[in-house]
Each structure stands twice: as C-alpha cells, then as structure tokens.
C-alpha positions as CSV (number, residue, x, y, z in Angstrom):
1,X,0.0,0.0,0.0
2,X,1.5,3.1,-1.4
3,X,1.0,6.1,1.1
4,X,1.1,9.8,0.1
5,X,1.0,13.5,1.7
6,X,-2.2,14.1,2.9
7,X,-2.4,17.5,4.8
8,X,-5.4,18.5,6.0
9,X,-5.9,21.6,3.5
10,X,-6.0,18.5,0.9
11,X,-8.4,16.7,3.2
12,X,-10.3,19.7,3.4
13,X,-10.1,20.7,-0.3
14,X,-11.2,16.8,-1.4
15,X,-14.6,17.0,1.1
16,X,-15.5,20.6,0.2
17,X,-15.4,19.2,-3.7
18,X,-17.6,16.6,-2.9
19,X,-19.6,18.3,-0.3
20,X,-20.7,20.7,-3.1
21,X,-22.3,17.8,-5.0
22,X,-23.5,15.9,-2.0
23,X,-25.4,19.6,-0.8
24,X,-26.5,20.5,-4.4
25,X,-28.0,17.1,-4.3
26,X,-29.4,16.7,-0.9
27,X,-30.6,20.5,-1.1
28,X,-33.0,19.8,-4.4
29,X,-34.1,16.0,-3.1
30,X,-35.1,17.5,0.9
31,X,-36.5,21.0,-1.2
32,X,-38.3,18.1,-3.9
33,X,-39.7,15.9,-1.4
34,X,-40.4,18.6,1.2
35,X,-42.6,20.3,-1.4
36,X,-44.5,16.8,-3.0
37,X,-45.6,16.5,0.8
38,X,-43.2,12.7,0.3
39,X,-42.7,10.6,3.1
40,X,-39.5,11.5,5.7
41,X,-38.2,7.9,4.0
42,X,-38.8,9.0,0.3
43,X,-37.5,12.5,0.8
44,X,-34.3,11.2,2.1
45,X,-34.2,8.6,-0.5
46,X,-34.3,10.8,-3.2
47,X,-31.8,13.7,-1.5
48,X,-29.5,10.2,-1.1
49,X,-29.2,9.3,-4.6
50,X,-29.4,13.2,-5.9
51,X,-26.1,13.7,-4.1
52,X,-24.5,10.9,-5.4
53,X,-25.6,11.9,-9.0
54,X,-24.3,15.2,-8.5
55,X,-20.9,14.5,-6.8
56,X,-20.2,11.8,-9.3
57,X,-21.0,14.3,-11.8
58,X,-19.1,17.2,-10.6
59,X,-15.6,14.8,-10.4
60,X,-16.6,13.4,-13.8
61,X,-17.3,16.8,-15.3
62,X,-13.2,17.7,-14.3
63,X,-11.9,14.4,-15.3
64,X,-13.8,14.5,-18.7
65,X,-11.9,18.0,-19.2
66,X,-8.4,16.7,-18.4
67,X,-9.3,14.1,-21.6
68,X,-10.0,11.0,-19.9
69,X,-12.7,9.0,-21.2
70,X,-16.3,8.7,-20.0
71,X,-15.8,4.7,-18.5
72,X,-12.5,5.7,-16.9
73,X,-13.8,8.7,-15.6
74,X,-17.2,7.1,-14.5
75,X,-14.5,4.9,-12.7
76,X,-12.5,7.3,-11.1
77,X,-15.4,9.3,-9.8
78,X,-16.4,6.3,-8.2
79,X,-13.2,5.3,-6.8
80,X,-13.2,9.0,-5.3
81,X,-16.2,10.3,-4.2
82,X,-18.2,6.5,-2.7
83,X,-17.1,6.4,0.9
84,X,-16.9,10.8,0.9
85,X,-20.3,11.1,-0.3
86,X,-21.2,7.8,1.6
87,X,-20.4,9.5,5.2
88,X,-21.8,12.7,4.0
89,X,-25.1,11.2,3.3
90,X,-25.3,8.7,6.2
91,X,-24.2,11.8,8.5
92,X,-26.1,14.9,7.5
93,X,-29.2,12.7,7.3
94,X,-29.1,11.6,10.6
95,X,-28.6,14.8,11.9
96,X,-32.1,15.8,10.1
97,X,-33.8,13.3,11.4
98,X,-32.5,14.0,15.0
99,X,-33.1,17.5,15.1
100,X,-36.9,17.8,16.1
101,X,-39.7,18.9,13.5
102,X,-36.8,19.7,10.7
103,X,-38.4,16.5,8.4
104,X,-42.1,18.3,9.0
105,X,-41.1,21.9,8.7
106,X,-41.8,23.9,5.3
107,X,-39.7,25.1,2.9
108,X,-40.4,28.6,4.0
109,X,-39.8,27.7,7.7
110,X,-36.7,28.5,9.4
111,X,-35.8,25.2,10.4
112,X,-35.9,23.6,7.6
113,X,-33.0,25.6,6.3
114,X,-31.0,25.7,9.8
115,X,-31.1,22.1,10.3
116,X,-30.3,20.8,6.8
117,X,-27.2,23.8,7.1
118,X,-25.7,22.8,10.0
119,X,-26.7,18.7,8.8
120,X,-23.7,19.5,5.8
121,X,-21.6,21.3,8.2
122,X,-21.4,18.5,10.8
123,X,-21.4,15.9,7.7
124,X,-18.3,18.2,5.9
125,X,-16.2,17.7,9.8
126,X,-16.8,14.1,10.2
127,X,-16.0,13.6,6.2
128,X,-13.1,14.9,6.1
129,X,-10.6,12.8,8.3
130,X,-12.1,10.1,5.9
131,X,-11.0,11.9,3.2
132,X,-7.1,12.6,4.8
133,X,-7.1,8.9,5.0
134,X,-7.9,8.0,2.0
135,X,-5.7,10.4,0.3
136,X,-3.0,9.4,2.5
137,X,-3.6,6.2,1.2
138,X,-3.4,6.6,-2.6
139,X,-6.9,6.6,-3.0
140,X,-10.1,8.6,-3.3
141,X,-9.6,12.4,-4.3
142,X,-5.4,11.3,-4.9
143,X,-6.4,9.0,-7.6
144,X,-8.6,12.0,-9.6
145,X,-5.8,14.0,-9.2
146,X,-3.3,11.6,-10.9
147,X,-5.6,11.6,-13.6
148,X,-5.7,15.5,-13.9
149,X,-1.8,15.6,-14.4
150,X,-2.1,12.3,-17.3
C-alpha cells in the first residue's frame, strides 16, 4: 500500500469538492420531497441518490476536461467520491432526522434551512478525516488528481 502526503488543507479541499455535490443534491431532493408532501423515508431517498448523481457528476465533469474517457472517468469518480459522499449522506441525514420537526417543517420555515445547514456542516467535519485517510492512502480524491496531471 502506497502512502502519500495528505495535509489536511487536501483533506479539506477533497470534502469541500464533494460536499458541493452531495449539498447541491441533498438541497433539491429534501426541497423536492419537502414540497410533494413525500414521506421522511422517500425524501431522504431521493436527496441520497441526488447527491451521489451530483458529486459523481461534478468529479466526472473535471476528469472529462483533463481528456479521460467517459468509462475511466465514471470509474474514477467512483473510486473518489463513494465512501466521501457515503459518510456525508449517512451523517447529515441523521442529523435531520435527529433535530426535532426539521423533516415536517416547510420550505419557507426557518428550520428547515438551519437544520439541513448545520446537517452538511457536521457531515463536511466528520467527512473529512475520511478523506485525509484515504488520500493518504493513494486513494479517493489522490487518484482523480493523478488523472488530472495524465
């Protein structure tokens, strides 16, 4: 196992990359499923698997520029962005949950905004020694970078 420099202004770099995805994702699927009246379960579902369309999509979107092809990149993204976006989700969503009346408030109420902000804020901090692993590690957000300098 090959291990690299991983400082945590990489570490912090890598998560705030894929936290914009995961929050561009988990943003429209709460604000979506919030405003169809959906089930807590069916709003979180579909906030889940927005933010992993849209982190995948924001590494791929790079990777594609540098030249690498759409499997290889569709690859790398993966290799990436899983466990990042992974935490993220698994974390900020349980902080929804626990914070009282933040699944049943409105879009237009408060809460709904200060819990699902300070949800990716808590989710960002607990990502991110996840990410300094991994790139210390040769993986995740070190591998797309190898394939920005190719």
């Amino acid at each position: 196992m090959s291990t690299h420099t991983a400082s945590w202004a990489m570490a912090a770099s890598a998560t705030l990359h894929c936290l914009t995805g995961c929050a561009i994702g988990e943003v429209a699927g709460m604000v979506i499923g919030t405003a169809v009246g959906l089930h807590n379960a069916g709003t979180i579902a579909l906030a889940v698997v927005l933010a992993f369309v849209f982190g995948y999509s924001l590494t791929m979107r790079g990777v594609l520029r540098a030249g690498v092809g759409f499997k290889r990149a569709l690859r790398l993204a993966l290799a990436a962005d899983t466990l990042s976006i992974a935490v993220m989700e698994l974390v900020d969503n349980l902080v929804m949950v626990g914070i009282p009346g933040a699944m049943h408030a409105g879009l237009a109420d408060w809460l709904f905004w200060a819990a699902l902000a300070f949800a990716l804020i808590v989710a960002f901090l607990l990502a991110m020694p996840v990410n300094k692993w991994m790139i210390g590690r040769g993986k995740g957000h070190a591998v797309v970078h190898g394939a920005h300098a190719h």
